[in-house]
C-alpha atoms as an extended CHARMM CRD file, in Angstrom:
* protein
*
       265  EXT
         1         1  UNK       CA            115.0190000000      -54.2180000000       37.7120000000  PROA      1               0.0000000000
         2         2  UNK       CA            115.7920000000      -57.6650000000       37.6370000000  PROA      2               0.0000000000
         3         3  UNK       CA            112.0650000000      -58.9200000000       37.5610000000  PROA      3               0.0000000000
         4         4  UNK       CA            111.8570000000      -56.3430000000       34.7000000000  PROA      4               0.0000000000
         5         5  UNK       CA            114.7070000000      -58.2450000000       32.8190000000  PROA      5               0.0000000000
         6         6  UNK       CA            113.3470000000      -61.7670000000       34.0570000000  PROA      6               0.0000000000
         7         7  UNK       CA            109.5890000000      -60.7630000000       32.7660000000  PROA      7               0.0000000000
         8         8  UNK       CA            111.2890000000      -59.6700000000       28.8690000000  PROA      8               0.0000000000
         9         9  UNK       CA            113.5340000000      -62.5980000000       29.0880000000  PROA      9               0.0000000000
        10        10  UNK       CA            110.5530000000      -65.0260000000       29.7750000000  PROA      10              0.0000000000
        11        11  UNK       CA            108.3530000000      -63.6290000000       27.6740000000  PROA      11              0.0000000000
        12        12  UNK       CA            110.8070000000      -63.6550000000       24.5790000000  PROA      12              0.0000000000
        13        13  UNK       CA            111.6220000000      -67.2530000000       25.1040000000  PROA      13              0.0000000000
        14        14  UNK       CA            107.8290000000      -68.4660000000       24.6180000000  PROA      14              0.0000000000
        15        15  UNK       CA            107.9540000000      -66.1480000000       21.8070000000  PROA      15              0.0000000000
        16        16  UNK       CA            110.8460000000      -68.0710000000       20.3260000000  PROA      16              0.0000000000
        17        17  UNK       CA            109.3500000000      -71.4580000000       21.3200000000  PROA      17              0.0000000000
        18        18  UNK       CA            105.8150000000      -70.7790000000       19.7270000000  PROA      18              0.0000000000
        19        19  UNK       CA            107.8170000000      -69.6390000000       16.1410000000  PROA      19              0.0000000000
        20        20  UNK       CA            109.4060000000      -72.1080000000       16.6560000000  PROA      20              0.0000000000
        21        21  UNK       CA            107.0200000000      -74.6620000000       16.8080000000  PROA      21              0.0000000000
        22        22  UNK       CA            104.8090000000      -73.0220000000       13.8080000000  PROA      22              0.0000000000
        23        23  UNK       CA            107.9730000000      -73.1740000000       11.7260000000  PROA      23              0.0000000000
        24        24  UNK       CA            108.3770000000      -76.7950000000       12.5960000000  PROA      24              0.0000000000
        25        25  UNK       CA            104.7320000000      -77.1630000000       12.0920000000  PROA      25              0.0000000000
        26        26  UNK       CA            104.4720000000      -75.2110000000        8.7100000000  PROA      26              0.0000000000
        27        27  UNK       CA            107.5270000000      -77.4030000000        7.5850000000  PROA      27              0.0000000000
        28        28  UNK       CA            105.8290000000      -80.8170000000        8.4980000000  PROA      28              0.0000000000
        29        29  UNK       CA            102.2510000000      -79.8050000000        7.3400000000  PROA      29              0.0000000000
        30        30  UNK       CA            103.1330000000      -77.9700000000        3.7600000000  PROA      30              0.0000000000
        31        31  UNK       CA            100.9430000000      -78.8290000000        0.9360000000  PROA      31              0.0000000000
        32        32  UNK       CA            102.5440000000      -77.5650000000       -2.2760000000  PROA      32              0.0000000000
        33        33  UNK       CA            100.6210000000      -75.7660000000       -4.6390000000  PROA      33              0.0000000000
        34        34  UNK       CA             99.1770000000      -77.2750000000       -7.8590000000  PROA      34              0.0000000000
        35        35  UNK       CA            100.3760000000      -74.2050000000       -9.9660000000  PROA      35              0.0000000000
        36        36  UNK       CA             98.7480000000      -76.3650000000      -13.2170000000  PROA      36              0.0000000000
        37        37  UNK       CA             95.4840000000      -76.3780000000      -10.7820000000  PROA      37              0.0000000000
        38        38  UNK       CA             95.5310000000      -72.8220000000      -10.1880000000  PROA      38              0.0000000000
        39        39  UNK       CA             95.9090000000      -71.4470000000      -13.7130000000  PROA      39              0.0000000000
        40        40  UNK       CA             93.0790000000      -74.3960000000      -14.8080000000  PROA      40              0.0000000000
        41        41  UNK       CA             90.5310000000      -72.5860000000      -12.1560000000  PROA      41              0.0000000000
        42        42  UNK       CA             91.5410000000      -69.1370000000      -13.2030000000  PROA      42              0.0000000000
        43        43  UNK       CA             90.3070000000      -70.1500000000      -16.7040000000  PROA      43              0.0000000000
        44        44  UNK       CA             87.0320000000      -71.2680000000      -14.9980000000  PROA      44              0.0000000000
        45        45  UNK       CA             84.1160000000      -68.8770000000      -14.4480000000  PROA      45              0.0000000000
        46        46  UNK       CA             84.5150000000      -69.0560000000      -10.8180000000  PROA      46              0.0000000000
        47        47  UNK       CA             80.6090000000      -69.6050000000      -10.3690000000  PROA      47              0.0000000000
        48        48  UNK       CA             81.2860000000      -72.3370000000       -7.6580000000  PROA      48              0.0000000000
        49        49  UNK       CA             77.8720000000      -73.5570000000       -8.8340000000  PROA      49              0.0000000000
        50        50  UNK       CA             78.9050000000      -77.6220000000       -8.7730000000  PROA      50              0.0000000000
        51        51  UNK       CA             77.0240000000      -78.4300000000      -12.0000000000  PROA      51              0.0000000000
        52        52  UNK       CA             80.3920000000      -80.1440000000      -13.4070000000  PROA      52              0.0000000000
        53        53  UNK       CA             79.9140000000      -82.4830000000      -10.2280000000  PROA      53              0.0000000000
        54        54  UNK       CA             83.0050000000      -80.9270000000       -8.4110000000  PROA      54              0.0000000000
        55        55  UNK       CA             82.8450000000      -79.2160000000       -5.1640000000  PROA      55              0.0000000000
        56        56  UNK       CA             82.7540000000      -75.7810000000       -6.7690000000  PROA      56              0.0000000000
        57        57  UNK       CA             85.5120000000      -74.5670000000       -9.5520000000  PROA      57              0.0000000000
        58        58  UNK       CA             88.6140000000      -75.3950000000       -7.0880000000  PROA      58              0.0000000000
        59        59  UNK       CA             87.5530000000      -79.1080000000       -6.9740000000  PROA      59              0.0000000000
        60        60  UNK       CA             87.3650000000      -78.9780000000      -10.8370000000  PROA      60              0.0000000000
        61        61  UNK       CA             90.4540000000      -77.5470000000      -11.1760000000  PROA      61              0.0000000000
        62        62  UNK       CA             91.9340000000      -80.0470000000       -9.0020000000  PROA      62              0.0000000000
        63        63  UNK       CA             90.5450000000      -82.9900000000      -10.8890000000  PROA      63              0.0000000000
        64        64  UNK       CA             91.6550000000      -81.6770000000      -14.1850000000  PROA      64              0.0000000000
        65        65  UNK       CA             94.8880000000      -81.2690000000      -13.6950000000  PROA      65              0.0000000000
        66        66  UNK       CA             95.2510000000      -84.6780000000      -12.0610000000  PROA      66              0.0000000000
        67        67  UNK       CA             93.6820000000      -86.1300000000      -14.8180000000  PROA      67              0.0000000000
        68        68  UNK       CA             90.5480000000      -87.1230000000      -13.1990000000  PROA      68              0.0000000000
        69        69  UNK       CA             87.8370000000      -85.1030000000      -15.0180000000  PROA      69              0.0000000000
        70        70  UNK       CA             87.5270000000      -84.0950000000      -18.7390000000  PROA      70              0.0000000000
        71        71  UNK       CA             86.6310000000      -80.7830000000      -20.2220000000  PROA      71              0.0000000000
        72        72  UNK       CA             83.3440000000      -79.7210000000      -21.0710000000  PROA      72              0.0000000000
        73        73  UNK       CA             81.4750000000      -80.3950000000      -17.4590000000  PROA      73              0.0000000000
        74        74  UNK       CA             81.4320000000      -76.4270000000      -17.0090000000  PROA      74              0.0000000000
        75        75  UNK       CA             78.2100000000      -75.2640000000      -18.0200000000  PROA      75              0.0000000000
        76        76  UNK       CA             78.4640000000      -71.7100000000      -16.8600000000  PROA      76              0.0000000000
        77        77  UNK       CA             81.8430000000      -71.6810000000      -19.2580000000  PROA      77              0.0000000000
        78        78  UNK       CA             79.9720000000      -73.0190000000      -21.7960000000  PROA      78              0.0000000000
        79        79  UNK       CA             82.1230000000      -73.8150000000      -25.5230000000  PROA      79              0.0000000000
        80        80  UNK       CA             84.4510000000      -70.3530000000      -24.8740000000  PROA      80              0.0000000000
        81        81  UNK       CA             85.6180000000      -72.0110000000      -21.4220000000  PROA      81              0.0000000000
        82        82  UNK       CA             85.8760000000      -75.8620000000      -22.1690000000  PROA      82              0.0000000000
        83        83  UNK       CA             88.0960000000      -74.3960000000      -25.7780000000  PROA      83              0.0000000000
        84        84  UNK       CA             90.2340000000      -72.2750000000      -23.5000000000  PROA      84              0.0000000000
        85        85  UNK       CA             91.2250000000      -75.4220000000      -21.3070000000  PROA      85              0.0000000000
        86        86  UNK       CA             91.6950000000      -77.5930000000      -24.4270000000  PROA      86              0.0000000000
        87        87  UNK       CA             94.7160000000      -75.0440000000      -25.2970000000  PROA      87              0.0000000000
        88        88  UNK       CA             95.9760000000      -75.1320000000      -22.0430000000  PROA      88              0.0000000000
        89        89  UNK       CA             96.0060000000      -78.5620000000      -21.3910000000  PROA      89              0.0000000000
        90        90  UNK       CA             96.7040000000      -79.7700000000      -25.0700000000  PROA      90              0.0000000000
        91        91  UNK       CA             93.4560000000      -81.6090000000      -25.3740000000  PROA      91              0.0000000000
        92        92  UNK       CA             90.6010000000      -81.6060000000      -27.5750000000  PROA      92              0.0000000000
        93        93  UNK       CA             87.0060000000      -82.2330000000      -26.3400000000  PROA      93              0.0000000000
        94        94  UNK       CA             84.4500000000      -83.8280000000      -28.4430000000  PROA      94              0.0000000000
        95        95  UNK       CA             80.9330000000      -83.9010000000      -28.4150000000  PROA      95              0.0000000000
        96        96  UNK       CA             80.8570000000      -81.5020000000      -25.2040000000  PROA      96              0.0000000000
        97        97  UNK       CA             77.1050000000      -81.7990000000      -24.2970000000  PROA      97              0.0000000000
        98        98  UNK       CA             76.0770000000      -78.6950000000      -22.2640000000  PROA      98              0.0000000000
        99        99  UNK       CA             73.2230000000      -78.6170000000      -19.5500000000  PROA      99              0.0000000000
       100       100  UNK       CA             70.2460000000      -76.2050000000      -18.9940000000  PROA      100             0.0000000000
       101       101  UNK       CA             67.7230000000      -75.8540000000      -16.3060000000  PROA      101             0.0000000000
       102       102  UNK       CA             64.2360000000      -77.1130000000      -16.3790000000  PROA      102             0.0000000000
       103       103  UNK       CA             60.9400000000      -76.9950000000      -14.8050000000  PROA      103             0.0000000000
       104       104  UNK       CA             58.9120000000      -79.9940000000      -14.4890000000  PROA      104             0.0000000000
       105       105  UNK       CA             55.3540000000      -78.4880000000      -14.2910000000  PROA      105             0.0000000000
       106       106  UNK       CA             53.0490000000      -77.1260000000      -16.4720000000  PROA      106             0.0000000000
       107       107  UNK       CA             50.6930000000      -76.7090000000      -13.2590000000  PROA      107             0.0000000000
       108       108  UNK       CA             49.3690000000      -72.9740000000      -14.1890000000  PROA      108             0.0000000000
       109       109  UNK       CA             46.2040000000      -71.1920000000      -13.3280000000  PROA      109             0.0000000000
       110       110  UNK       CA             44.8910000000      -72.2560000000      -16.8470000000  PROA      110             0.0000000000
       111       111  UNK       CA             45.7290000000      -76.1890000000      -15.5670000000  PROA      111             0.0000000000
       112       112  UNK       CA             45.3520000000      -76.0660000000      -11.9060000000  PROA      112             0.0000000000
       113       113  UNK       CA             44.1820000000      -73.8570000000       -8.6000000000  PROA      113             0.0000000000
       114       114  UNK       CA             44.8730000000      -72.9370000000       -5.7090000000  PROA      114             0.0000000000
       115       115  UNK       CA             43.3850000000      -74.5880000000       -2.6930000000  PROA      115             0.0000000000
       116       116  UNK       CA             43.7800000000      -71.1170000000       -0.3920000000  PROA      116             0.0000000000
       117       117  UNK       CA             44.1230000000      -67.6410000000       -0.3560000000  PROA      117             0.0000000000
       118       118  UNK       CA             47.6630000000      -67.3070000000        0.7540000000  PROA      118             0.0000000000
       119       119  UNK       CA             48.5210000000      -63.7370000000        1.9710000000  PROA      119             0.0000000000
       120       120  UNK       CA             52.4840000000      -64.8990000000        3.5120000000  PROA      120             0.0000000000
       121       121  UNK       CA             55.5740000000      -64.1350000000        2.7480000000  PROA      121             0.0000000000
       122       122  UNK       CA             55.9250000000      -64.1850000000       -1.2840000000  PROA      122             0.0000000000
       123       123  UNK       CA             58.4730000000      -66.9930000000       -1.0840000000  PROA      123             0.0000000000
       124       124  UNK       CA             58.0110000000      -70.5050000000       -2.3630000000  PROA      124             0.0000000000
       125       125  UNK       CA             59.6900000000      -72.0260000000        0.8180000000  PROA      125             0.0000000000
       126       126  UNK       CA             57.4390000000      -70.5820000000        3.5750000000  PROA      126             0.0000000000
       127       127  UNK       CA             54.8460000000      -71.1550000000        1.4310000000  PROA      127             0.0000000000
       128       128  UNK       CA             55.6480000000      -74.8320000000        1.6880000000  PROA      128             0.0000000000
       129       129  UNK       CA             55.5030000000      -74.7380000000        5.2520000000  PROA      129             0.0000000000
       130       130  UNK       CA             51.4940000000      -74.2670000000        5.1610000000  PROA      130             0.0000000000
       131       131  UNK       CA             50.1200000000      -77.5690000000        4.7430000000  PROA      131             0.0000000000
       132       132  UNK       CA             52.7740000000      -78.9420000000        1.7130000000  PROA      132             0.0000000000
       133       133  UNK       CA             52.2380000000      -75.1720000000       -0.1980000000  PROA      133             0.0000000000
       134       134  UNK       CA             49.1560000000      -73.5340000000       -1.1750000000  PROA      134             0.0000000000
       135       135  UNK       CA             48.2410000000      -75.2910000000       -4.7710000000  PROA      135             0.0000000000
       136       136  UNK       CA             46.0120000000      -78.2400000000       -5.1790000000  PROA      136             0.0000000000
       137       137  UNK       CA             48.4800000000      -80.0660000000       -6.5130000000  PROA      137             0.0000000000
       138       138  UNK       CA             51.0910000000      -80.8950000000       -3.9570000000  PROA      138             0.0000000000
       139       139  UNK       CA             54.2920000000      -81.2890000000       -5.8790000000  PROA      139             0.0000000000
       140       140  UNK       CA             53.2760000000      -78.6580000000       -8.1660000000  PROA      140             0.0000000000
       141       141  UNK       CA             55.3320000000      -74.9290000000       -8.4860000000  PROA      141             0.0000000000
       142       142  UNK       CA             53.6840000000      -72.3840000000       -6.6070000000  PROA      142             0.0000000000
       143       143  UNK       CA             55.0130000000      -69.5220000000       -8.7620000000  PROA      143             0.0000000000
       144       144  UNK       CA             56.1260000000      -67.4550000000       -5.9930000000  PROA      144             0.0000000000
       145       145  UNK       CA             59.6750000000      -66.9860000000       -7.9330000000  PROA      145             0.0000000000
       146       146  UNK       CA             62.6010000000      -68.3400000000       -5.4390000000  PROA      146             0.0000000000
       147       147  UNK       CA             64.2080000000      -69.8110000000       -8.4240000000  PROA      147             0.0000000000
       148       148  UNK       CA             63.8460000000      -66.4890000000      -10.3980000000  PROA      148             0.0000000000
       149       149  UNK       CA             65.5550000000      -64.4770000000       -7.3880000000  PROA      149             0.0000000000
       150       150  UNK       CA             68.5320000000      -66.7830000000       -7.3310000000  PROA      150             0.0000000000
       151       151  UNK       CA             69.4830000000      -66.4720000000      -10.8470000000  PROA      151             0.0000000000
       152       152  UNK       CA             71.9610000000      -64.5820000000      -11.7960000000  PROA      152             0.0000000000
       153       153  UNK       CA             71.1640000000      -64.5020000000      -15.5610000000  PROA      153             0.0000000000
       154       154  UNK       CA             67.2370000000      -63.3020000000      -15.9810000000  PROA      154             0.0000000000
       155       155  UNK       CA             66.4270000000      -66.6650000000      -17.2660000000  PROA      155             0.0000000000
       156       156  UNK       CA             63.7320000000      -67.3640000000      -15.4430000000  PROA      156             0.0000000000
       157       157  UNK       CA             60.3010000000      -66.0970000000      -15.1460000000  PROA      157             0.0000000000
       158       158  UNK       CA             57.1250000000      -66.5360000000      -13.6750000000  PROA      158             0.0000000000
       159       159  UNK       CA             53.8810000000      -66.1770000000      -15.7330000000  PROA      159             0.0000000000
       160       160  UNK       CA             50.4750000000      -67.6850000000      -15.0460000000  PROA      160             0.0000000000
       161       161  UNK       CA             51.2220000000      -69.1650000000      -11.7830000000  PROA      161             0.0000000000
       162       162  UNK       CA             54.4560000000      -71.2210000000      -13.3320000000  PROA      162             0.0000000000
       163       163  UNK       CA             58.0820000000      -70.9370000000      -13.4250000000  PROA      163             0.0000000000
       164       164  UNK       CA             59.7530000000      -70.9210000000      -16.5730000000  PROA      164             0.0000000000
       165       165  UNK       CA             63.4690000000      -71.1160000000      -17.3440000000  PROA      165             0.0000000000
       166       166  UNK       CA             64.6940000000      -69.7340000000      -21.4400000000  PROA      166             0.0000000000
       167       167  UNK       CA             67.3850000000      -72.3630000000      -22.5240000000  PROA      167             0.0000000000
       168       168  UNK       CA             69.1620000000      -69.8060000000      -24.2930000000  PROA      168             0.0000000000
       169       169  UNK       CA             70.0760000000      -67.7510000000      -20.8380000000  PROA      169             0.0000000000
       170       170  UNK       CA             70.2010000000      -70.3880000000      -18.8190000000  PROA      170             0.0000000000
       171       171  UNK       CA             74.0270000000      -71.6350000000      -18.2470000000  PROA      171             0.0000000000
       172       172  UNK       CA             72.9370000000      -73.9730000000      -16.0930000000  PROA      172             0.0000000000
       173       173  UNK       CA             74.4560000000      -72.8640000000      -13.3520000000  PROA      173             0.0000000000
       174       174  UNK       CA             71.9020000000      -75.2230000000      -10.6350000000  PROA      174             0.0000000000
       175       175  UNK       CA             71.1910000000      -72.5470000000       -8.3450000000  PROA      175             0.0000000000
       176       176  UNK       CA             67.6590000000      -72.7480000000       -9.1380000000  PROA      176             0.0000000000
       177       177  UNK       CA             67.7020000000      -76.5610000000       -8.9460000000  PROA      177             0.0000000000
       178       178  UNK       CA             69.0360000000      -75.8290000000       -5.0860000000  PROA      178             0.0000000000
       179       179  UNK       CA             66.3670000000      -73.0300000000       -4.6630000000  PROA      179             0.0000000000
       180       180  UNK       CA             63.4730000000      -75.2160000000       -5.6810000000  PROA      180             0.0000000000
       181       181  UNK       CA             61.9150000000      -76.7670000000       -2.3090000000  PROA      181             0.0000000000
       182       182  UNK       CA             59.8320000000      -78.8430000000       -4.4080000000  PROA      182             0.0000000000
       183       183  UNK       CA             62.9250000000      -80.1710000000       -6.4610000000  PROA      183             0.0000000000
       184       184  UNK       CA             60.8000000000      -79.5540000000       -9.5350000000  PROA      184             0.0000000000
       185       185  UNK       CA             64.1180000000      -78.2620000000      -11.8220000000  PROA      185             0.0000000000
       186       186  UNK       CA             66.6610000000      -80.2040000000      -13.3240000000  PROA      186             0.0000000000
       187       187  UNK       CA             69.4570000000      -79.6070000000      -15.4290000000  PROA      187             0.0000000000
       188       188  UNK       CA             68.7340000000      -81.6340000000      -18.8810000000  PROA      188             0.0000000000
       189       189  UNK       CA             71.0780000000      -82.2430000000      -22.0430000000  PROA      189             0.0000000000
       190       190  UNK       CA             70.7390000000      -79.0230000000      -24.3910000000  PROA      190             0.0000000000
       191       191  UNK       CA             69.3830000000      -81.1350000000      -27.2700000000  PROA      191             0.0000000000
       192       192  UNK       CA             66.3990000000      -82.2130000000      -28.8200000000  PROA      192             0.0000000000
       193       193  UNK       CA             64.7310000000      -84.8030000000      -26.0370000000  PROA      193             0.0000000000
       194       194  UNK       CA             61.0580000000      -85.3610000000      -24.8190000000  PROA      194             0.0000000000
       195       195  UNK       CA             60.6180000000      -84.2630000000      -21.2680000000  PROA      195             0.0000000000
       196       196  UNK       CA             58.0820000000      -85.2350000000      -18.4310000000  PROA      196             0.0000000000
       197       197  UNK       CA             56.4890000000      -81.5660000000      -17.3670000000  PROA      197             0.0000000000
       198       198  UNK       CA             55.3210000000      -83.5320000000      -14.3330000000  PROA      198             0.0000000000
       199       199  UNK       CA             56.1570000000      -84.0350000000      -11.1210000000  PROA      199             0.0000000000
       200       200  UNK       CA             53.0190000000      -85.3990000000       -9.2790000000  PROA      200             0.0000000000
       201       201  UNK       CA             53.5260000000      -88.9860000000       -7.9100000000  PROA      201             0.0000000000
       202       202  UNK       CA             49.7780000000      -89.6640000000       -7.0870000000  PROA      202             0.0000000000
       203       203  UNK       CA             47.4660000000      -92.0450000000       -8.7250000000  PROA      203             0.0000000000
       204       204  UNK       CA             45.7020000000      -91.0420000000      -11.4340000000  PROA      204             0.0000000000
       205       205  UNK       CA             42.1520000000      -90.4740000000      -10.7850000000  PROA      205             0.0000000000
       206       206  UNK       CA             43.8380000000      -87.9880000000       -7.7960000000  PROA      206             0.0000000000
       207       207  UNK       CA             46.3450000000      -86.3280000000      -10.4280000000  PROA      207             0.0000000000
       208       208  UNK       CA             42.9760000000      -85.7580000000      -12.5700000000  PROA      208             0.0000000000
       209       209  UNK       CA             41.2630000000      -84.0400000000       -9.9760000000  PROA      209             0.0000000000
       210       210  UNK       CA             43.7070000000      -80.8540000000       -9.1790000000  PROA      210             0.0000000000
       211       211  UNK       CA             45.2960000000      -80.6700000000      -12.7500000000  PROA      211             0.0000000000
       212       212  UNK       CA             44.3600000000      -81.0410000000      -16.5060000000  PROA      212             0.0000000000
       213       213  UNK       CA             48.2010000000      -81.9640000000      -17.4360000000  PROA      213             0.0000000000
       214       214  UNK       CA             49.0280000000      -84.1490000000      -14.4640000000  PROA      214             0.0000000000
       215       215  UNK       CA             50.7500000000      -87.4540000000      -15.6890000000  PROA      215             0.0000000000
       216       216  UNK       CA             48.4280000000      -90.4840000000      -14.9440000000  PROA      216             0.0000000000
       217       217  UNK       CA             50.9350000000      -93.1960000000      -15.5660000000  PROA      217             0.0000000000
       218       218  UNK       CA             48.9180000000      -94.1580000000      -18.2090000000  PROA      218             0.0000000000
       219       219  UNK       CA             51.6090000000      -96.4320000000      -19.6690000000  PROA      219             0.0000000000
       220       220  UNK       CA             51.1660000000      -95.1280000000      -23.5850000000  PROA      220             0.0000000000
       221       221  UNK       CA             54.0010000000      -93.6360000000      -23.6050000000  PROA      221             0.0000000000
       222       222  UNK       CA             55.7400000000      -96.6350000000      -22.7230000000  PROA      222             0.0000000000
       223       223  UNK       CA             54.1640000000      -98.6340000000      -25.4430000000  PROA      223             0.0000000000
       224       224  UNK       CA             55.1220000000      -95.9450000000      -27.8040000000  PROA      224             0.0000000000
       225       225  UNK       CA             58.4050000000      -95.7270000000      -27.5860000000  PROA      225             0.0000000000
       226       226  UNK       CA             60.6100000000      -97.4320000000      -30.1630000000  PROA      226             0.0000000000
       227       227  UNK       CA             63.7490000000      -97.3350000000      -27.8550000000  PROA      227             0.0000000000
       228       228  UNK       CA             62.5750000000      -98.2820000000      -24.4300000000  PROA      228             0.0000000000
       229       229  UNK       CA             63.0910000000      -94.8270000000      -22.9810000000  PROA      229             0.0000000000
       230       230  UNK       CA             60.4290000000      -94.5920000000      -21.1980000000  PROA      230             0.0000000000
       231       231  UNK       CA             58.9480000000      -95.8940000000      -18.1650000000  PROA      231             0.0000000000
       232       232  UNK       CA             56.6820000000      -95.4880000000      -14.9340000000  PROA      232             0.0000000000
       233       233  UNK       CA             57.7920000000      -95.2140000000      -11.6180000000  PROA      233             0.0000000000
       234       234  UNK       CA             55.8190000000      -94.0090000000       -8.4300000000  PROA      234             0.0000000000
       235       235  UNK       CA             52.6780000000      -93.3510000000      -11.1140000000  PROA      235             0.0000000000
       236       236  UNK       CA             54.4060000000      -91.1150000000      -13.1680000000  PROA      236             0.0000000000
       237       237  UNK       CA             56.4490000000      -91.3070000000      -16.7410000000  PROA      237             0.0000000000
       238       238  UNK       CA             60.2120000000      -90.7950000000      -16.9250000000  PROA      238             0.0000000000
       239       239  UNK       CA             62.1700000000      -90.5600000000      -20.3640000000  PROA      239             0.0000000000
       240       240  UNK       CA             65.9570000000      -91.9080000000      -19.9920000000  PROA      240             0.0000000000
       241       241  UNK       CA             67.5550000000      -88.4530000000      -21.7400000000  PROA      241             0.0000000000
       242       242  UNK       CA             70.4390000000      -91.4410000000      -23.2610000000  PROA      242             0.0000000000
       243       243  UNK       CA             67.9880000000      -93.7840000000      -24.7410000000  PROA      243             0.0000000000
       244       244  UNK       CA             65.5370000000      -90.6650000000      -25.9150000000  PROA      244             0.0000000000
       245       245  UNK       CA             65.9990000000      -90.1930000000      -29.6360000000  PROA      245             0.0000000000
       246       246  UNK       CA             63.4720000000      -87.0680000000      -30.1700000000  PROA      246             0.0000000000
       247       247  UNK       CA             61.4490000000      -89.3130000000      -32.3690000000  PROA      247             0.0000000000
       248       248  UNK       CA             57.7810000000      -87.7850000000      -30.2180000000  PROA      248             0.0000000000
       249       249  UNK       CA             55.8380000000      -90.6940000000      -30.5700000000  PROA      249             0.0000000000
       250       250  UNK       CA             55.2640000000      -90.6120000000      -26.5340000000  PROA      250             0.0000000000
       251       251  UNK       CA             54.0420000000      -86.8560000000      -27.2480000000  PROA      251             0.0000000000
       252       252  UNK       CA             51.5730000000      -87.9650000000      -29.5420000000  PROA      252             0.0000000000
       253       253  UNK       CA             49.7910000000      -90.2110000000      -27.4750000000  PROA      253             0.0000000000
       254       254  UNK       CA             50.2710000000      -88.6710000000      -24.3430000000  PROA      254             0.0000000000
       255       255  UNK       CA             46.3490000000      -87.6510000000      -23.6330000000  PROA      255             0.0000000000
       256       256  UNK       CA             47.4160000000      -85.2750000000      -20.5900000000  PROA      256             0.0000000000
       257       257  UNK       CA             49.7780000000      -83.1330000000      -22.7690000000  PROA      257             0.0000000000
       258       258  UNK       CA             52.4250000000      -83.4210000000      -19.4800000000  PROA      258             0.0000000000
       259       259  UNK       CA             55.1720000000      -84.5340000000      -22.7040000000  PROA      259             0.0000000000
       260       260  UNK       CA             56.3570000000      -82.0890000000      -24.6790000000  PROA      260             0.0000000000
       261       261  UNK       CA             59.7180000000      -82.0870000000      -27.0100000000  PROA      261             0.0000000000
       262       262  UNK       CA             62.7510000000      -79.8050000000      -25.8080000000  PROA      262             0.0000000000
       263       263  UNK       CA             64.0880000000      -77.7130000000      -28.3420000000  PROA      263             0.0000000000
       264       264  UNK       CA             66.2920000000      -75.6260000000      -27.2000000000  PROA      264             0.0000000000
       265       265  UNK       CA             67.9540000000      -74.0570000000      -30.2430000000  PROA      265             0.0000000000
């Protein structure tokens, strides 16, 4: 009997000690809540995608309330979200620029081939694992859709052999950025711009021989532009989206056609 009483009373006492050590613990370690942070990222889509630059809505949330972010880097929310914070927190955003996704490559059957008869899994990332993908040109898409199977939107398709996103579904979310194993999509400014539909880094005489709209580095674009937007790196043309007025001059004399204008509206 009294081993019986001994065992309970032991056994209750590191029950006490552990409580209380966890409410000593809990006491010491307490992080208030941000109650403004909480109702900022129930306003927010929740999409966790990390296109504001945040780690997911939470970190948004965080920022905002703190002061360290402004409104208007939700894309996902789009004007309906960023107006809904502006009443909340008493601000008013101006010149909000949005974000949608795009592919850099123009690479389809009409413009390039394929250099094997690929019979794998239908998935851009294995392909990739056989010998840098199975299209001539190595940083070109390979159409197999992992971008399209990731969004949550029906934005994207696949048609001749080439992935393309429609601006006006896209909320540029970036999960097809992150699905891309060729990291041909980025998320540009939803305005008027000229974009590079390039991605291939190679010289130009090898660019010419495994696709008709390959950027050459050519340089006439560069010499084109009025505002200095442009310019070669690695053999291949990038336009500055801030410096880029829309004017198309490096359109007009790009010879490969890898420069087109982005209209999205």
């Amino acid at each position: 009997m009294n081993d019986i009483i001994f065992a309970v009373g032991l056994v209750s006492a590191i029950g006490l000690s552990v409580g209380l050590i966890l409410a000593i613990a809990s006491a010491v370690f307490f992080v208030p809540k941000d109650e403004k942070a909480e109702r900022i990222q129930e306003i927010l889509p929740g999409a966790n995608c990390g296109a504001c630059g945040f780690s997911g809505c939470s970190g948004y949330a965080k920022a905002l309330s703190e002061g360290k972010a402004k409104v208007g880097l939700c894309s996902p929310g789009g004007a309906e979200v960023a107006q809904k914070l502006d009443d909340f927190l008493g601000t008013k955003s101006e010149n909000v620029e949005y974000k949608v996704a795009l592919v850099h490559c123009l690479g389809s059957f009409d413009n390039t081939s394929n250099k094997m008869n690929y019979q794998g899994i239908h998935s851009c990332s294995s392909a990739l694992q056989l010998s840098g993908g199975v299209g001539s040109c190595f940083y070109g898409c390979m159409g197999f859709g992992d971008c399209a199977k990731v969004c949550e939107h029906d934005a994207i398709t696949v048609c001749n052999g080439v992935a393309s996103i429609n601006p006006e579904k896209c909320v540029g979310c970036t999960k097809c950025v992150q699905a891309c194993p060729k990291h041909l999509i980025s998320c540009v400014s939803k305005r008027q711009q000229a974009v590079v539909r390039c991605s291939n880094c190679d010289k130009g005489a090898e660019t010419r021989k495994v696709c008709k709209t390959g950027c050459i580095g050519c340089m006439r674009c560069v010499k084109a532009c009025p505002k200095g937007a442009v310019r070669i790196e690695n053999f291949h043309a990038i336009v500055d989206p801030e410096k880029c007025i829309g004017c198309g001059k490096c359109i007009e004399v790009c010879k490969q056609g890898c420069i087109t204008m982005f209209e999205p509206d």
